[in-house]
KEZAZA-850042 format. One record per residue: x, z, y of N, C-alpha, C in turn; residue in one letter. Coordinates in steps of 0.02 Angstrom, whole numbers, plus 50000, padded with zeros to 5 digits. Layout:
n.x,n.z,n.y,ca.x,ca.z,ca.y,c.x,c.z,c.y,residuo
X,Z,Y,X,Z,Y,X,Z,Y,a
...
This chain:
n.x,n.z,n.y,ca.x,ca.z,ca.y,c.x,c.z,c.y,residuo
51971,49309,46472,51906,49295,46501,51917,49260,46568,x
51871,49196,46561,51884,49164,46634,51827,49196,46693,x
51844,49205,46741,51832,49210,46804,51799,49150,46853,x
51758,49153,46865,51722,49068,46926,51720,49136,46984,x
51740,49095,47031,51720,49128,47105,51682,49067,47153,x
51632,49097,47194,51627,49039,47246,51594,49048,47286,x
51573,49013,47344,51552,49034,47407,51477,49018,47409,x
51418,49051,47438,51358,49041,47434,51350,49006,47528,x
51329,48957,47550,51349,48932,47618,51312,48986,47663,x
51341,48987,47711,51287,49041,47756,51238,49015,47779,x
51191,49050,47795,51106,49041,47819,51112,49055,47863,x
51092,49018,47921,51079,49035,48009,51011,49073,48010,x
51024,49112,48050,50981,49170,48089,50920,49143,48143,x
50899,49176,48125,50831,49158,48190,50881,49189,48286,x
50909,49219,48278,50958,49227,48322,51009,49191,48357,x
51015,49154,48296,51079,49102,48319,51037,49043,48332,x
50972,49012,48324,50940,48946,48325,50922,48959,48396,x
50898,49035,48417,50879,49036,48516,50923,49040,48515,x
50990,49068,48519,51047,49043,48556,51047,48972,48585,x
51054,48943,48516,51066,48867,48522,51010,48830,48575,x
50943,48854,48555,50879,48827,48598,50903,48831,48683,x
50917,48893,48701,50919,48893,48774,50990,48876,48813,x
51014,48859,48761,51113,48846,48811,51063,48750,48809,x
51045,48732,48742,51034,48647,48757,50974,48633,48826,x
50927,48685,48814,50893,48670,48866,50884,48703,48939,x
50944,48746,48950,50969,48791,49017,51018,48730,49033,x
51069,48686,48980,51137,48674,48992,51176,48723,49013,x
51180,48778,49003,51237,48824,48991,51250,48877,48979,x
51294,48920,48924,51287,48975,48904,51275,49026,48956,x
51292,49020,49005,51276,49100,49047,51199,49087,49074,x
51181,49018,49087,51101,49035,49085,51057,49048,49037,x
51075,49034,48976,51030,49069,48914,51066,49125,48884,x
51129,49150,48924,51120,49224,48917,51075,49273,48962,x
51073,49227,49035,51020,49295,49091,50968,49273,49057,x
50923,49221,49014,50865,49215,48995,50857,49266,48915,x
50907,49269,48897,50895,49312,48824,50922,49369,48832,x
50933,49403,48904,50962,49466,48914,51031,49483,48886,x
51064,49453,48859,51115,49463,48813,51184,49436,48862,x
51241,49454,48839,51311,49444,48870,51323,49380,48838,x
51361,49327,48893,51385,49285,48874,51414,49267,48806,x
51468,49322,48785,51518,49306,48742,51453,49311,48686,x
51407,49342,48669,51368,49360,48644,51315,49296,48583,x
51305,49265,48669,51290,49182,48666,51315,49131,48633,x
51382,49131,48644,51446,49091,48625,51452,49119,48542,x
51469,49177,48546,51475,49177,48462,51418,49171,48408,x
51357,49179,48446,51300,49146,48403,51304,49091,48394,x
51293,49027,48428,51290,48977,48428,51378,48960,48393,x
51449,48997,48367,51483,48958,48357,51450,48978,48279,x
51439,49035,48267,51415,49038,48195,51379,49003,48175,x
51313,48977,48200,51262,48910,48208,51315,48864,48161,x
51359,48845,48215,51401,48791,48205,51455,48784,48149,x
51449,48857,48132,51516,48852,48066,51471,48869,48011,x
51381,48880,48002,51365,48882,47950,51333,48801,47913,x
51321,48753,48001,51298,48694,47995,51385,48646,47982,x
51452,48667,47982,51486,48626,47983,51499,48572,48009,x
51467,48573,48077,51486,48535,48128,51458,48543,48204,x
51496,48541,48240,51483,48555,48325,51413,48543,48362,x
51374,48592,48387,51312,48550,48399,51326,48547,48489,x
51381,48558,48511,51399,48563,48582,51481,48541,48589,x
51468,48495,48637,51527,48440,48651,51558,48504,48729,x
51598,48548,48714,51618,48589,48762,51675,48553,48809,x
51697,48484,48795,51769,48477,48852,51734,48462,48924,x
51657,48449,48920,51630,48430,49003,51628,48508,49041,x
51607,48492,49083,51598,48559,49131,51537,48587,49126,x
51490,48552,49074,51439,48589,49066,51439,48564,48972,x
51421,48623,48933,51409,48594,48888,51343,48550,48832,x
51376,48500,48830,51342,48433,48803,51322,48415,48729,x
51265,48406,48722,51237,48414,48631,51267,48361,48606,x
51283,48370,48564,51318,48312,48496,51263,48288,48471,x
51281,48250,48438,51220,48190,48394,51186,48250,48356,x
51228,48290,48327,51174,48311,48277,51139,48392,48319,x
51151,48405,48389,51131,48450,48409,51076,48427,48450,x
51074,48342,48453,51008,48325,48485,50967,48301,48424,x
51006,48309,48368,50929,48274,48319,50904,48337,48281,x
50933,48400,48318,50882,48463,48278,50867,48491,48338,x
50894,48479,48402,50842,48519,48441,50770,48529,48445,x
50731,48464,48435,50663,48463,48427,50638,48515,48364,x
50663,48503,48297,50654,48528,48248,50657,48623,48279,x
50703,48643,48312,50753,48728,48323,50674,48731,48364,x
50662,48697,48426,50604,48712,48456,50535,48725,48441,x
50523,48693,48383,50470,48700,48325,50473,48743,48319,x
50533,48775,48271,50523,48839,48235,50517,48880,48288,x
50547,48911,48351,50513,48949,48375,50458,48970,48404,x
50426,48915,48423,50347,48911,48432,50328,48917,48382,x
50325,48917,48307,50312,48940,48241,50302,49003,48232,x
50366,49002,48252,50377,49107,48242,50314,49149,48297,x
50316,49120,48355,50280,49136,48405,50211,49156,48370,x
50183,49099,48355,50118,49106,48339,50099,49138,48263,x
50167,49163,48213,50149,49181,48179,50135,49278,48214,x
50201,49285,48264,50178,49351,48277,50116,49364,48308,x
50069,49293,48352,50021,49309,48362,49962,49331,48317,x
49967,49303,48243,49903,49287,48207,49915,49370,48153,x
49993,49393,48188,49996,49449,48137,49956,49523,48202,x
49943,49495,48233,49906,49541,48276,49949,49581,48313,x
50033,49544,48333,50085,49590,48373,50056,49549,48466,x
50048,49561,48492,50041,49533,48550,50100,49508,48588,x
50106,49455,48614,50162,49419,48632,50138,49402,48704,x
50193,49430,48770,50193,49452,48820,50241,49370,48848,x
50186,49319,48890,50215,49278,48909,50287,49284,48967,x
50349,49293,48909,50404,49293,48948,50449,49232,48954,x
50497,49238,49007,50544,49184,48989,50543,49144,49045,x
50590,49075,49041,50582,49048,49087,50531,48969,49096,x
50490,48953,49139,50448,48898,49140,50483,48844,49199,x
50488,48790,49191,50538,48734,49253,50452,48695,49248,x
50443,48686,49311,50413,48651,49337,50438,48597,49399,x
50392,48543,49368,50441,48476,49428,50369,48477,49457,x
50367,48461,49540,50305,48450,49563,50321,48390,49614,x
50295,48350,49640,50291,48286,49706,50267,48327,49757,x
50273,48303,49815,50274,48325,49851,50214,48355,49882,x
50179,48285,49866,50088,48302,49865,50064,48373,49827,x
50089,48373,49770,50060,48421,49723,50090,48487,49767,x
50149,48496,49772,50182,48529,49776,50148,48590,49862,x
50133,48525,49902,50118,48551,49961,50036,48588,49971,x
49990,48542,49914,49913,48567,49908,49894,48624,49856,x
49955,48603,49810,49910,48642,49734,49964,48718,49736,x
50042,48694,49725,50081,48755,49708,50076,48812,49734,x
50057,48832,49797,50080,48909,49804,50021,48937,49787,x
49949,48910,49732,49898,48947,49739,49934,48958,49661,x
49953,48871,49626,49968,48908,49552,50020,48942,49545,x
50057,48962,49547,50106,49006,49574,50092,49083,49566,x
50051,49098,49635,50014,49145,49614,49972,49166,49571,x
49928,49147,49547,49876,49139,49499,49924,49163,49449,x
49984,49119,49428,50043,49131,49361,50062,49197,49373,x
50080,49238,49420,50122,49270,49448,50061,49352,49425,x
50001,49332,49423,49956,49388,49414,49960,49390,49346,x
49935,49314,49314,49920,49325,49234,49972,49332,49221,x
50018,49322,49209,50098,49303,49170,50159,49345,49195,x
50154,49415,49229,50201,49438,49264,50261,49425,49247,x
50271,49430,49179,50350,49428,49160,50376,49357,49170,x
50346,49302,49184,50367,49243,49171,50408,49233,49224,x
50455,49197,49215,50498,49169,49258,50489,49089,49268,x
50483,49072,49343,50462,49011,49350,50529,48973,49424,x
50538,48916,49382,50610,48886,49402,50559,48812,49448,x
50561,48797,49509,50533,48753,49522,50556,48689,49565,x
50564,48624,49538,50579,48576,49583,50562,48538,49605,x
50549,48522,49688,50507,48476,49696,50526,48409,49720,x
50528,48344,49713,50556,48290,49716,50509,48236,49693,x
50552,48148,49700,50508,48104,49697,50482,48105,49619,x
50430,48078,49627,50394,48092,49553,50446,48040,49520,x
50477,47972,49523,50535,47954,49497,50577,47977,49451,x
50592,48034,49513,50655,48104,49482,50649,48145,49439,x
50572,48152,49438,50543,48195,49401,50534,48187,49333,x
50503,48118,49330,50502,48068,49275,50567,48076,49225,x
50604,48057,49255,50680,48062,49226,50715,48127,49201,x
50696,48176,49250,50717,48238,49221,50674,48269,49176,x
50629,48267,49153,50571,48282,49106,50609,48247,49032,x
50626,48187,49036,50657,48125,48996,50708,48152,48990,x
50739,48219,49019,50823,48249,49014,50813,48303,48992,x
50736,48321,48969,50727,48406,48961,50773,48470,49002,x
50775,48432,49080,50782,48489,49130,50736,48483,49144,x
50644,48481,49152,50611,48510,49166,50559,48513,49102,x
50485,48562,49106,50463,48590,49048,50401,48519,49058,x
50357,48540,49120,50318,48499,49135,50341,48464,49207,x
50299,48407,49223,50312,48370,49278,50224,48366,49301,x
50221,48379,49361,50162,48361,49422,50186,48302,49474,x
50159,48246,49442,50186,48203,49475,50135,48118,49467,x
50144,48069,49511,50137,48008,49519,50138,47944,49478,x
50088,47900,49455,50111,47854,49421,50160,47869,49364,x
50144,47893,49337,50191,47912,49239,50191,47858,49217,x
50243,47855,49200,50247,47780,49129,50213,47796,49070,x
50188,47771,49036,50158,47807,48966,50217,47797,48905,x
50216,47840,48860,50256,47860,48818,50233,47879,48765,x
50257,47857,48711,50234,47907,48660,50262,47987,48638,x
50301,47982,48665,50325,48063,48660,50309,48116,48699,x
50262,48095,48757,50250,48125,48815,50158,48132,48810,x
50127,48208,48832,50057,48190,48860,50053,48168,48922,x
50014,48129,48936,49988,48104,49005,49932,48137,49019,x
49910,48195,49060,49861,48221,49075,49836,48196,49144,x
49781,48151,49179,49750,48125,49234,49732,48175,49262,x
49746,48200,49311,49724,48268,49384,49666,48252,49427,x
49694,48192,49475,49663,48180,49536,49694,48125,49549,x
49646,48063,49611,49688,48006,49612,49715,48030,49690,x
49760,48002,49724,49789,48000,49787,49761,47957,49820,x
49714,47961,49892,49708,47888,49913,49767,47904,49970,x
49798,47820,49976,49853,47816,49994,49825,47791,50096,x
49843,47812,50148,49832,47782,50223,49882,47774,50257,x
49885,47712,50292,49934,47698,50347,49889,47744,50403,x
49965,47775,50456,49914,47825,50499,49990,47799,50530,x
49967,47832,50625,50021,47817,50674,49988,47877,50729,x
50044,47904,50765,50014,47950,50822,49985,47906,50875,x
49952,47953,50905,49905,47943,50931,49916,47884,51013,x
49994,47932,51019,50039,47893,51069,50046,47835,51078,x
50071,47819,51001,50085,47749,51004,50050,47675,51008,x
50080,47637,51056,50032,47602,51091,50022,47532,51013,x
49954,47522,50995,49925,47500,50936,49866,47477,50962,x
49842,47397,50930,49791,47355,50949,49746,47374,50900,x
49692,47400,50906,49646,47380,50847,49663,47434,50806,x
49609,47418,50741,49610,47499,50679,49612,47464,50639,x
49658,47407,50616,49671,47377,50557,49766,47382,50560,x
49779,47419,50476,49840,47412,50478,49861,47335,50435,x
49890,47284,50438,49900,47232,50429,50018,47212,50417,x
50014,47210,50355,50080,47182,50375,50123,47138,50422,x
50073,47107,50445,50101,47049,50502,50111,47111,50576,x
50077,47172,50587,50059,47199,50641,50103,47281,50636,x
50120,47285,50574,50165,47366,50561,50241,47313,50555,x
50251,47270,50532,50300,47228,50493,50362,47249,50554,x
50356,47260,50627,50413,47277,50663,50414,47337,50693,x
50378,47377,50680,50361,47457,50709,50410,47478,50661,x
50444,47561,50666,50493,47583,50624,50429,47600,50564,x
50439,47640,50494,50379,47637,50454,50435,47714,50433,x
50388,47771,50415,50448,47839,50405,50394,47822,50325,x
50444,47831,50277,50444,47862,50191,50478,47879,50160,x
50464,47912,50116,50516,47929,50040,50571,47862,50030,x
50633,47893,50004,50677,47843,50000,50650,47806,49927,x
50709,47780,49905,50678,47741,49849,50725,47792,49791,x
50692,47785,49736,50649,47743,49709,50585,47777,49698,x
50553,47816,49779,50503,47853,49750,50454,47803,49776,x
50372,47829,49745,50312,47765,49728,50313,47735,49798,x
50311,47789,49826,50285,47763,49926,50316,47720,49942,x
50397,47733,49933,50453,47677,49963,50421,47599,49912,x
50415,47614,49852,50402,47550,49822,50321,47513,49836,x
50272,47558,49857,50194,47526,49882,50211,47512,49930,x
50256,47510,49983,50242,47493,50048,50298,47415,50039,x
50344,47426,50005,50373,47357,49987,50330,47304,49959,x
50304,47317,49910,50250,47290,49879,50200,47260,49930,x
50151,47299,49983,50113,47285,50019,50136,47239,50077,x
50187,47235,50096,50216,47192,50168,50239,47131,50105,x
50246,47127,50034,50262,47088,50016,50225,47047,49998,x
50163,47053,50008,50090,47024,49970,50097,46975,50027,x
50100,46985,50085,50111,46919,50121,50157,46901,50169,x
50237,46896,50102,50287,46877,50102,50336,46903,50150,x
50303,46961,50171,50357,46999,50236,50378,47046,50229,x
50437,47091,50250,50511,47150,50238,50487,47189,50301,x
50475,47258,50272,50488,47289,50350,50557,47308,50371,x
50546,47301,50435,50620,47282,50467,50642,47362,50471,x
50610,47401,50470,50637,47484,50487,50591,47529,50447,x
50651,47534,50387,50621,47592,50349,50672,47662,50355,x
50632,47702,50392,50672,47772,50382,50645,47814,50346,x
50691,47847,50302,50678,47877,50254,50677,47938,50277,x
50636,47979,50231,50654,48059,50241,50620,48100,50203,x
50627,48168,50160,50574,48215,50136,50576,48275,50163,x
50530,48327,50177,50446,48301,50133,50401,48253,50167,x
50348,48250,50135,50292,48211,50167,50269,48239,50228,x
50263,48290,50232,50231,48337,50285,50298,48323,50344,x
50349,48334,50348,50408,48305,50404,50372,48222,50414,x
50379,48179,50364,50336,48126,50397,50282,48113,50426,x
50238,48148,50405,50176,48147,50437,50178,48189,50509,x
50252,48228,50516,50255,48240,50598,50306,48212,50630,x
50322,48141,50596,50363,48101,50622,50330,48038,50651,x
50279,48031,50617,50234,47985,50640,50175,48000,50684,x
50172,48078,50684,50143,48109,50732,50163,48121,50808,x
50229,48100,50797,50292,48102,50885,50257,48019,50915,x
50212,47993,50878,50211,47910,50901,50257,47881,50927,x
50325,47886,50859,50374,47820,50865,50347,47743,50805,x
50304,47804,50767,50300,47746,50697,50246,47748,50669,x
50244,47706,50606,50188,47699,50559,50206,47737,50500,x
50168,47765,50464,50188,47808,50373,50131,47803,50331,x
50138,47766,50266,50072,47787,50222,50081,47856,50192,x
50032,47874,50184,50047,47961,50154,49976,47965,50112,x
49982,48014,50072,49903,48031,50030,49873,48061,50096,x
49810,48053,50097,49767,48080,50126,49769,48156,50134,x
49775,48179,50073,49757,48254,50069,49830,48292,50121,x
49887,48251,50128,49929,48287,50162,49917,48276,50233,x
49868,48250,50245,49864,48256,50347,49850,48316,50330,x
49801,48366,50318,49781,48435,50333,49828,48488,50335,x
49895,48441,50294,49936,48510,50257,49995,48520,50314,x
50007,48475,50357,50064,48443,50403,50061,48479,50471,x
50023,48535,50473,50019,48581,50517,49944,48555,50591,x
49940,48608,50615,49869,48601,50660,49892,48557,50716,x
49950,48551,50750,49964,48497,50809,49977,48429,50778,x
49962,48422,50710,49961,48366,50681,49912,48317,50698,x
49898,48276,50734,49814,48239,50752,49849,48173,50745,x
49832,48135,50686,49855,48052,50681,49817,48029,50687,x
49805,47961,50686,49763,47903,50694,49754,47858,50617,x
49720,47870,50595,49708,47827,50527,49672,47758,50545,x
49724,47729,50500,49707,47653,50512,49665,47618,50455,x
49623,47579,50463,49608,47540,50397,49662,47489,50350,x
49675,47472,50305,49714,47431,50298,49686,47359,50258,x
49722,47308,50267,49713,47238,50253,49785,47207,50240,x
49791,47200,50188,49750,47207,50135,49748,47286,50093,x
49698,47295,50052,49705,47381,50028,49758,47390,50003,x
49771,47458,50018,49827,47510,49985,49798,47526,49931,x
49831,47506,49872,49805,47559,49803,49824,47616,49789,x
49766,47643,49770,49796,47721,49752,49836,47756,49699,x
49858,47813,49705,49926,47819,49670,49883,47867,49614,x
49904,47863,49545,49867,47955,49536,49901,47990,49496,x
49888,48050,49518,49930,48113,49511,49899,48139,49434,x
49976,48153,49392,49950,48171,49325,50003,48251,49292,x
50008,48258,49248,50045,48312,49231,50070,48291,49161,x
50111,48300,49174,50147,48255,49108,50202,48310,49058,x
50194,48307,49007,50244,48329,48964,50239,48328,48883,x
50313,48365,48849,50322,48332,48777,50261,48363,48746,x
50260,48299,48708,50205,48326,48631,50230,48364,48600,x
50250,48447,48587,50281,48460,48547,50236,48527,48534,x
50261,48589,48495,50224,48647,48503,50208,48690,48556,x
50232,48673,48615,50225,48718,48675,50158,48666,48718,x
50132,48622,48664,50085,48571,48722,50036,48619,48753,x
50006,48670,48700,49961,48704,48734,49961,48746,48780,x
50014,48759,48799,50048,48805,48843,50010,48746,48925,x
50063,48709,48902,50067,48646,48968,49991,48632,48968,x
49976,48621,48942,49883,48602,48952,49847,48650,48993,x
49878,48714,48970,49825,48762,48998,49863,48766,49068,x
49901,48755,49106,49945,48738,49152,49913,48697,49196,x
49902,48612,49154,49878,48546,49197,49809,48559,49190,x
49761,48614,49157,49707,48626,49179,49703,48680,49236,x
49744,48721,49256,49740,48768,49297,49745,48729,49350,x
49795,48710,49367,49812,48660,49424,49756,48611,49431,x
49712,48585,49392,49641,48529,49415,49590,48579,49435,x
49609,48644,49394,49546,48712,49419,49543,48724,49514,x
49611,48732,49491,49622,48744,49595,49613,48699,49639,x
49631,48614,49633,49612,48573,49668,49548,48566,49674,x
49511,48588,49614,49408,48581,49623,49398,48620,49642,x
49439,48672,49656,49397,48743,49696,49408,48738,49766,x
């Protein structure tokens, strides 16, 4: 009598797919072990089982951080699905699901200085368990790291539109040239021919400010001769408050730049266009999450 033997392939675990979910989007096993409570080695041998039931590497380990392989970036989206799947099936089975975990938020500086410490709190009442990772930088940076899935959502400036991304509209920024009060200035028109040799304090590049104010001295054909850079906005707006210089800034941050703050707002010629502030992130199953997010945050600025 003959005998057949043979192997049935293994089936990955709902265990081993969060493994995999939070090392690709932590970048590294010991941060999606403090996020899944679990021990490193723990981590590591889930995700190698992942990998020896899929028969091939979904993490390029010789960098110093580890790096998704082709085929660990063309199922991440898919691994992220299913757990927002699972999520909402334990919701509809009537288990209640206790918003845990970790949330990365990118904010600008604007956002960051008017809106965050109310949403913050607000999160911090409804959402106790949540863990919230926050960075604030040029909306540029932000842009890009959103595009790197190191952050969840972005609060930020001028978004490129995308199809993979929502663009949610907030509030617009109006943008003002302002100078202290000190500094000796003809007239209430800011004019490129008339800031064009004063020092000018902004965001370095490639954030929006550094690029509108290039733009604007360029409309009639002139470089400002002294751009000093620096963040946050609020340090500029009390740098231009010492009346050495000129700074465009949103409006809403004179108030935020402290009470000995008193600038001089200038008109400008030709206009500054305004910048506007949106909330941006992936189309995927967690959109509603983020929505209810970029509506909280428009809740607090109208209040």
């Amino acid at each position: 009598m003959m005998m057949f033997s043979y192997h049935l392939p293994m089936r990955y675990t709902f265990a081993q797919a969060e493994a995999f979910y939070w090392t690709a989007r932590l970048g590294a096993f010991r941060a999606a072990a403090l996020q899944l409570r679990l021990s490193q080695p723990t981590i590591s041998l889930r995700v190698k089982e992942l990998e020896r039931s899929l028969g091939q590497q979904l993490f390029d380990r010789d960098a110093y951080r580890p790096r998704l392989t082709s085929l660990g970036t063309a199922i991440y989206s898919d691994v992220e699905r299913m757990l927002a799947h699972a999520e909402k099936i334990q919701t509809r089975a009537g288990q209640p699901t206790i918003a845990a975990g970790l949330l990365r938020i990118g904010a600008a500086d604007s956002f960051a200085a008017r809106i965050l410490p109310k949403l913050l709190a607000t999160l911090a009442e409804q959402q106790p368990l949540l863990q919230i990772d926050v960075t604030v930088d040029f909306s540029m940076r932000l842009e890009k790291m959103l595009y790197d899935r190191a952050i969840d959502i972005a609060f930020l400036s001028q978004p490129r539109t995308n199809d993979r991304v929502v663009v949610a509209p907030l509030w617009d920024l109006d943008l003002v040239w302002v100078i202290g009060k000190q500094l000796p200035f003809e007239g209430s028109i800011a004019t490129p021919e008339n800031l064009v040799h004063l020092p000018i304090f902004t965001n370095a590049s490639p954030s929006g400010l550094f690029t509108t104010i290039q733009t604007w001295f360029g409309s009639r054909g002139l470089k400002p001769q002294r751009l000093n850079t620096c963040n946050p906005l609020t340090v500029i707006a009390r740098l231009a408050n010492a009346g050495t210089g000129a700074a465009l800034l949103p409006r809403e941050i004179l108030g935020l730049s402290g009470e000995d703050v008193d600038l001089r707002i200038l008109d400008a010629d030709p206009p500054v266009p305004g910048h506007n502030l949106c909330a941006v992130w992936w189309e995927n199953e967690f959109s509603e999450h983020c929505a209810y997010l970029a509506g909280l945050a428009k809740q607090i600025a109208e209040g």
